[in-house]
C-alpha positions in Angstrom: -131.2 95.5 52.0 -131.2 93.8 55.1 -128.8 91.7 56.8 -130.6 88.4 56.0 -129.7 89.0 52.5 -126.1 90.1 52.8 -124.4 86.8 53.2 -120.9 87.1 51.6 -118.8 87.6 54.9 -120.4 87.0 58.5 -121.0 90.4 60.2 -120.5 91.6 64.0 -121.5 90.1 66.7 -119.7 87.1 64.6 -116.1 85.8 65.8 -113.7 82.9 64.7 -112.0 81.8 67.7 -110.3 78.7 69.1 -112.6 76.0 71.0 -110.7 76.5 73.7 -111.1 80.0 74.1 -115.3 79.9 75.2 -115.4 80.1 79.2 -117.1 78.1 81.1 -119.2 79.8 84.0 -121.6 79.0 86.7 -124.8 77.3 85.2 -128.2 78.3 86.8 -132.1 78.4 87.1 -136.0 77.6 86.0 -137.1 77.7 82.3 -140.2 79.0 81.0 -142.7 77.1 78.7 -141.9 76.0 75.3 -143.3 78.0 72.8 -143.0 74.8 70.1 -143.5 71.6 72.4 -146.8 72.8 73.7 -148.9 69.4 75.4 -146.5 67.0 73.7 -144.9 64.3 76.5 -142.1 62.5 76.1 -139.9 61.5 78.6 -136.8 64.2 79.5 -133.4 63.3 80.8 -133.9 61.6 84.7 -137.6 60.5 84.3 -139.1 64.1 84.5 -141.8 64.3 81.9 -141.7 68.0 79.8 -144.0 69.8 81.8 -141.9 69.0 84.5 -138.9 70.0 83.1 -140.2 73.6 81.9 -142.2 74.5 84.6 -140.5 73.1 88.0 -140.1 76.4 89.5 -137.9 75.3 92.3 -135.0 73.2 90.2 -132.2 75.3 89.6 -130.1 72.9 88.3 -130.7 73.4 84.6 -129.7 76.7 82.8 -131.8 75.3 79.6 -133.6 72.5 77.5 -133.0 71.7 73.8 -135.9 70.0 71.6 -134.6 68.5 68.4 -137.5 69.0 65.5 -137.6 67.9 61.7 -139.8 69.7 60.2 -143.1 69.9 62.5 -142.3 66.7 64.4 -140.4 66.7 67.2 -138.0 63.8 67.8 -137.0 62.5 71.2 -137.3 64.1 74.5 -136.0 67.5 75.4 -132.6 67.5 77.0 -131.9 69.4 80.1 -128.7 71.3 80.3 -126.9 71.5 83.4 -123.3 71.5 82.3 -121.9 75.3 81.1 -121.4 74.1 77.9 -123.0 71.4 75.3 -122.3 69.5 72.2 -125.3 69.3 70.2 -124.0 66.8 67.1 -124.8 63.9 65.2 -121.6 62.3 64.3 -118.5 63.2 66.6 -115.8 60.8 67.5 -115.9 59.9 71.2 -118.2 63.4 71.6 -120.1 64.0 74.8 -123.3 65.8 75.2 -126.4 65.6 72.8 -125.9 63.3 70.0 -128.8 63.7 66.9 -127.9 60.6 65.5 -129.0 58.2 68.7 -132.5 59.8 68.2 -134.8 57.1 66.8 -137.1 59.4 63.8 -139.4 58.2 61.4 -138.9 60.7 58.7 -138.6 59.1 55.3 -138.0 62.2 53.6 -134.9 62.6 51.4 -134.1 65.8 52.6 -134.3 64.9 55.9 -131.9 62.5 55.8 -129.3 64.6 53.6 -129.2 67.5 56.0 -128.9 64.8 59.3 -126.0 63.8 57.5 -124.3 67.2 57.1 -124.9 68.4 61.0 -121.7 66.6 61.7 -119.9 67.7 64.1 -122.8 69.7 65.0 -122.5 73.2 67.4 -121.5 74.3 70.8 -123.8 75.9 73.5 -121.7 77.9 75.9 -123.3 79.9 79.0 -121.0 83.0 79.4 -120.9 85.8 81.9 -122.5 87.9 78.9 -125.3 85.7 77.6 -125.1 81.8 75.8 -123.1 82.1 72.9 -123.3 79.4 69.6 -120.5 77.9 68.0 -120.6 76.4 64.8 -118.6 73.4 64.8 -119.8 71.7 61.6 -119.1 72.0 58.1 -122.0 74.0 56.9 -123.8 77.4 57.9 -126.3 77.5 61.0 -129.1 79.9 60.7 -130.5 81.9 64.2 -133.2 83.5 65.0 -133.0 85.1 68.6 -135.2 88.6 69.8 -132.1 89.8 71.5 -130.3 89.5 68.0 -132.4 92.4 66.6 -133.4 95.7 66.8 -135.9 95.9 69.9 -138.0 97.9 68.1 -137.9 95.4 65.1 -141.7 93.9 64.5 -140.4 91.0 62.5 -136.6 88.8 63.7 -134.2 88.3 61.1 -132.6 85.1 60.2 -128.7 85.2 61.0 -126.6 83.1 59.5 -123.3 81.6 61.0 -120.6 80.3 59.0 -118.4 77.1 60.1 -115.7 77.7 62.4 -117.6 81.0 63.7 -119.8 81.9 66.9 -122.4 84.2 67.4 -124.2 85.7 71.0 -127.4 84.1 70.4 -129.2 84.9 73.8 -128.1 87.9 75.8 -130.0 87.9 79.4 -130.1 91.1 80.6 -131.2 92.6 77.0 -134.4 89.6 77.5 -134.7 91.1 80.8 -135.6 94.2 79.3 -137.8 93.5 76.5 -140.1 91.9 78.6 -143.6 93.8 79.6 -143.5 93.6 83.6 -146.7 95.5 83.7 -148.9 93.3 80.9 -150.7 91.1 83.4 -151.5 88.6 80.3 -148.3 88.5 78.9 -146.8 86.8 82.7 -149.4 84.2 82.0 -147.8 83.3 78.7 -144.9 81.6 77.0 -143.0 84.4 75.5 -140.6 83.8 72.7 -137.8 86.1 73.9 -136.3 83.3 76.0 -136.5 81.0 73.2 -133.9 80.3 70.2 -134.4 78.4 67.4 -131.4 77.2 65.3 -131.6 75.3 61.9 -128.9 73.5 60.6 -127.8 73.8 56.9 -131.1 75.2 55.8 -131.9 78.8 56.3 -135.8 80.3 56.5 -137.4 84.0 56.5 -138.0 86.0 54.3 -134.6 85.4 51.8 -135.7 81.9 51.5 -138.5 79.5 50.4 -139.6 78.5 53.7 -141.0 80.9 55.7 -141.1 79.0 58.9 -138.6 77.1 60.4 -141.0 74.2 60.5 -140.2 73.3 57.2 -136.2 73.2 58.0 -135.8 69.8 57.6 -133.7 69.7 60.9 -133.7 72.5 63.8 -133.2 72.7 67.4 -135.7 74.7 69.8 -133.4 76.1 72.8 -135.6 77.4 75.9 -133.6 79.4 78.2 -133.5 79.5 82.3 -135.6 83.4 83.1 -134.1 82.9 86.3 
């Protein structure tokens, strides 16, 4: 059985911890393309358009860039992260950092609306000397998928789900480093998912669940991470 499927108690590499306790270190570097966005343009945080964003190779001043989707739609512009750490919510009293619920949508669908309303007080992004860890701040499981979660030699990611009140090490850098294929010519001309996370809130997908894709989560966040 694998881990997707054995959900009672949230295994290693998950901790419950204090807010206080995440560190906050030095932020850094240039992001590589989205693997979800694709030719899409919307305006990003300081008048950059997206391609801007992901592909300026001399700004260092963001260490990521967050996309918020529901279902295949993606709503708003992607949001630059600069800070160590980031609140991605949709209802948190006098919060700071991304808020959801500011984000004009035009999804009508029930279920849309229902989960929007459980993110709450939504996660944490931390960058850490050991990688970017996730904390779950809201009242109802996350679900991550992440290559340097897995097995490298896993052909297919697995789903990890994150209970309230815990964190998990979502993106570990040097572990990316090393999965990547220096010598594959073709693969350095292509977005490669192993700097990308995606993170749905409240509704899980894989291969324990109905939907198969996160694109039919009703709402999920697409986190592209600095390759330095």
């Amino acid at each position: 059985m694998s881990r997707l499927c054995e959900l009672e108690s949230p295994p290693p590499p998950y901790s419950r911890y204090p807010m206080d306790f995440l560190k906050q270190p030095d932020s850094s570097e240039s992001v590589p393309s989205s693997t979800e966005t694709g030719g899409t343009h919307f305006l990003a945080p300081g008048g950059l358009s997206d391609s801007q964003v992901l592909q300026e190779p001399g700004d260092r001043s963001h260490w990521c860039v967050v996309a918020y989707w529901e279902e295949k739609t993606r709503v708003g512009r992607l949001y630059s992260v600069q800070e160590p750490s980031l609140d991605i919510f949709y209802d948190l009293p006098q919060g700071n950092g991304f808020c959801l619920g500011q984000l004009n949508s035009d999804n009508k669908s029930q279920l849309v609306q229902k989960v929007r309303g459980k993110i709450g007080y939504g996660i944490q992004l931390t960058k850490e000397g050991d990688g970017v860890w996730v904390y779950n701040r809201s009242c109802y499981p996350i679900f991550i998928k992440s290559a340097t979660l897995d097995n490298p030699d896993s052909r297919t990611l697995l789903v990890h789900k994150v209970f309230p009140g815990f964190s998990i090490k979502a993106f570990d850098y040097e572990k990316a480093y090393s999965l990547q294929r220096p010598n594959d010519h073709e693969f350095t001309q292509q977005p490669w998912t192993g700097f990308t996370v995606q993170i749905s809130f409240v509704k899980g997908w894989g291969q324990c669940y109905t939907r198969q894709f996160i694109s039919s989560c009703p709402c999920w966040l697409e986190v592209i991470f600095n390759n330095r």
